[in-house]
SESE-828801 format. One line per 2 residues: number of its first residue (from 1); their letters; for each residue x, y, z of N, C-alpha, C, O. Coordinates in steps of 0.2 Angstrom, whole numbers, plus 2048, in hexadecimal, padded with zeros to 3 digits. Each point is the difference from the previous one (the first is absolute). Layout:
N
NUM> a> X/Y/Z/X/Y/Z/X/Y/Z/X/Y/Z | ...
This chain:
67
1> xx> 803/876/7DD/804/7FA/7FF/7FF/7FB/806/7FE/802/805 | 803/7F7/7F9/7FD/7FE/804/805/7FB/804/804/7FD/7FC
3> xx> 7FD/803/80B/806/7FF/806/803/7F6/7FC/7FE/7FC/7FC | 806/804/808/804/7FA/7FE/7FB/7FC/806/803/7FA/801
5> xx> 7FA/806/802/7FD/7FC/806/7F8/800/7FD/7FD/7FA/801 | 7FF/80A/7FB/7FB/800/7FC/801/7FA/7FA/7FC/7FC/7FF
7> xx> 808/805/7FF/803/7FD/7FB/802/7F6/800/800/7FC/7FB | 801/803/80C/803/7FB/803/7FA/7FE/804/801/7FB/803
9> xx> 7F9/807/7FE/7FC/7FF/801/7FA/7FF/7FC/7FB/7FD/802 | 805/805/7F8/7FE/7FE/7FA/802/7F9/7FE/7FE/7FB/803
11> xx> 806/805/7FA/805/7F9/7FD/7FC/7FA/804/7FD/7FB/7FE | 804/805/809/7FE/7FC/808/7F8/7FD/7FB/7FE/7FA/7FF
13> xx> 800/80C/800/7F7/7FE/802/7FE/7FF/7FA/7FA/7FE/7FF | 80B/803/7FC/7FF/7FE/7F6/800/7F9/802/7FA/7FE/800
15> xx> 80B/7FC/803/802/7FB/801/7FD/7FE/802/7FE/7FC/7FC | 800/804/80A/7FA/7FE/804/7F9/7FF/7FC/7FC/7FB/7FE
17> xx> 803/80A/800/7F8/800/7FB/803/7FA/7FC/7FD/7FC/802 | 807/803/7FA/800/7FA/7FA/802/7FA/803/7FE/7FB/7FE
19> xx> 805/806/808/801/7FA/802/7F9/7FF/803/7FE/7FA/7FF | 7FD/809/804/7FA/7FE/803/7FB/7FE/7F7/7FC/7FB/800
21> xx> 805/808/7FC/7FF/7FF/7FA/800/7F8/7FC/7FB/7FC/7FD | 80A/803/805/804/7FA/7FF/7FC/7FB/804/7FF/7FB/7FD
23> xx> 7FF/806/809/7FC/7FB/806/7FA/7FC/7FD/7FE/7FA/7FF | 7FF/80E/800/7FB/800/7FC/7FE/7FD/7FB/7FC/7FC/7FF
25> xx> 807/807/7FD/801/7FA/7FB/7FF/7F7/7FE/7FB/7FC/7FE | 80D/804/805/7FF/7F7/801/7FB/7FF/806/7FE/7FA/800
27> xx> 800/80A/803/7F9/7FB/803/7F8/800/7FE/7FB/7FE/801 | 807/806/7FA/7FA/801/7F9/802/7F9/7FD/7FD/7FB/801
29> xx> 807/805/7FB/803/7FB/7FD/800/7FA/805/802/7FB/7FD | 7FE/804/807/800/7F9/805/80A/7FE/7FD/802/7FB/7FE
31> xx> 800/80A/803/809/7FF/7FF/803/7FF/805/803/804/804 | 7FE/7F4/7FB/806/801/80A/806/803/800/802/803/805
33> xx> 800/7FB/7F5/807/804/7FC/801/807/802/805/804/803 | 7F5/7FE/7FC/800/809/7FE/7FE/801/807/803/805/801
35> xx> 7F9/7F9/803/7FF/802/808/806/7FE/802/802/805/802 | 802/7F5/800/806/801/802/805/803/800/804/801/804
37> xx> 7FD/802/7F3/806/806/7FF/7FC/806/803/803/803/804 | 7F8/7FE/7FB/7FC/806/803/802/800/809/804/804/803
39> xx> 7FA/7F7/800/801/801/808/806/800/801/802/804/805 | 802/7F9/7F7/808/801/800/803/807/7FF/805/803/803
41> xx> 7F7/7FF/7F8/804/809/7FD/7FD/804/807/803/803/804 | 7F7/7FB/7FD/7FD/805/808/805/7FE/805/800/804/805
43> xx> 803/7F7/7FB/803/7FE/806/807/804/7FF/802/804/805 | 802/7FC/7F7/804/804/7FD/801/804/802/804/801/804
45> xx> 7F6/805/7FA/7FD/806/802/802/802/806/804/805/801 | 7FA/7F9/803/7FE/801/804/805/7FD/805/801/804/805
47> xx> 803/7F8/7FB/806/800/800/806/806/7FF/803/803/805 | 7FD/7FE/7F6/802/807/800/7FF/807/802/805/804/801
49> xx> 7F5/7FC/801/7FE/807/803/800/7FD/807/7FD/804/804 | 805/7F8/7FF/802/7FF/809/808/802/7FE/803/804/803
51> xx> 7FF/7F8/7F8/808/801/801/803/806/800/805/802/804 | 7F7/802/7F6/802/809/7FE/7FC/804/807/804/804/803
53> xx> 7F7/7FA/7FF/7FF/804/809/807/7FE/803/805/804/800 | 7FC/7F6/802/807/7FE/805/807/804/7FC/805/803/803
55> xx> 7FB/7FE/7F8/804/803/7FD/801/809/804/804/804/802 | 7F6/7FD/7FC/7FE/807/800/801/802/808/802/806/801
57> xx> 7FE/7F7/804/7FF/801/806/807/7FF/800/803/805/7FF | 802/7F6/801/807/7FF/800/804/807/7FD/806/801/802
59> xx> 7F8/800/7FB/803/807/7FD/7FF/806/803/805/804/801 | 7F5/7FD/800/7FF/805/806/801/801/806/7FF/805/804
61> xx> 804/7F4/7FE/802/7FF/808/809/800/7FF/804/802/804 | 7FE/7FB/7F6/807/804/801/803/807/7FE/806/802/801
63> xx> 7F4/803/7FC/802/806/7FE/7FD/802/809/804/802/805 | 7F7/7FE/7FC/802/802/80A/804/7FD/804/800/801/806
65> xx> 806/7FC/7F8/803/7FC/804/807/805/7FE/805/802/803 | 7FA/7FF/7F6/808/806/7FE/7FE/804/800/805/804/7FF
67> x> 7F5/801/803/7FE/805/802/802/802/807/7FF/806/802
């Protein structure tokens, strides 16, 4: 069975590949459109995965603080 953390780290790096996918793309195609939503969805990204660390650490610093 595979853990809820394998799992969430899968999803993570499916997104990433398409949205890298997506870059690639419009810079094939000479697409400014499709490069800008591309850097924008990577900016997203990556956004999110600073916010969910900050989250994650916030979490575990109040279950030591009610411990």
């Amino acid at each position: 069975m595979i853990s809820r953390l394998n799992i969430n780290r899968l999803i993570i790096f499916a997104f990433m590949m398409l949205v890298v996918m997506a870059l690639v793309y419009g810079i094939k195609t000479r697409s400014v459109t499709g490069i800008v939503l591309s850097l924008t969805s990577l900016g997203a990204g990556i956004h999110f995965l600073t916010l969910l660390a900050k989250a994650r650490r916030e979490l575990e610093q109040d279950q030591e603080e009610t411990a």
